[in-house]
C-alpha positions in Angstrom: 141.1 -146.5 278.2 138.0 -148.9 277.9 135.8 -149.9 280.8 136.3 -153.4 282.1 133.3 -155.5 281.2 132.6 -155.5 285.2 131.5 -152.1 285.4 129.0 -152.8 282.0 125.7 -151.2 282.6 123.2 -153.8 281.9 119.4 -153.2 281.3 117.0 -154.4 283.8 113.7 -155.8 282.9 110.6 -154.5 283.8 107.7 -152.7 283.3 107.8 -148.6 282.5 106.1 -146.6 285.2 102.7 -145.3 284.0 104.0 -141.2 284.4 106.5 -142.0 281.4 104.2 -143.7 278.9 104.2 -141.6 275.7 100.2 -140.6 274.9 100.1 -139.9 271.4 96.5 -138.2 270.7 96.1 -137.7 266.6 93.5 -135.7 265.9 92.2 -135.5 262.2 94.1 -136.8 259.6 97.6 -135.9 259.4 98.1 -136.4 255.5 95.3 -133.5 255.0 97.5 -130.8 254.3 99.9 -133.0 252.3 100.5 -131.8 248.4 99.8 -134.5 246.0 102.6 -136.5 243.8 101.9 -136.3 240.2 101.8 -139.6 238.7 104.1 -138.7 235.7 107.0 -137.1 236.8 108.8 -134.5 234.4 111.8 -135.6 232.3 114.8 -135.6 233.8 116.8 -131.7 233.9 120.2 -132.0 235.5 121.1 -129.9 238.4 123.0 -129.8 241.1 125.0 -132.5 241.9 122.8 -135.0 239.9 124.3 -134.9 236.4 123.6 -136.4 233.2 126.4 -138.5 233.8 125.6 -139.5 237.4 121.8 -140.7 235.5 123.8 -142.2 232.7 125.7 -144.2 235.4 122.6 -145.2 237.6 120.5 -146.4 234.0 123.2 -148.5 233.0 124.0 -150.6 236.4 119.7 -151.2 236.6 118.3 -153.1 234.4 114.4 -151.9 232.6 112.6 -153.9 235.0 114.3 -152.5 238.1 110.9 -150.5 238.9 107.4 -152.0 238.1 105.2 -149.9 235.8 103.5 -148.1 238.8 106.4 -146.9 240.5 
């Protein structure tokens, strides 16, 4: 059975208390410990559930130009 729109709980607007205002205090920087990307991925190994065919697939429905030269 659905509620009737009568007993809808509608927001009411105003200002949040100070006591539940999220503080977020970032210290250093958090992409320090991050491992780096190379820049030329290897060539493609299938594995898993991302076959030859499922690449096959994806290459045909995008076109050459789908991704720029730097991505």
């Amino acid at each position: 059975k659905y509620k009737p729109v009568a007993l809808k709980v509608r927001p009411v607007k105003t200002t949040l208390p100070e006591e539940f205002h999220i503080l977020r205090k970032i210290e250093g920087d958090p992409l320090a410990g991050m491992p780096e990307i190379p820049l030329d991925p290897p060539e493609f190994t299938p594995k898993g559930r991302y076959t030859q065919e499922c690449k096959e697939i994806i290459d045909q429905n995008h076109s050459e130009d789908f991704l720029t030269a730097t991505e």
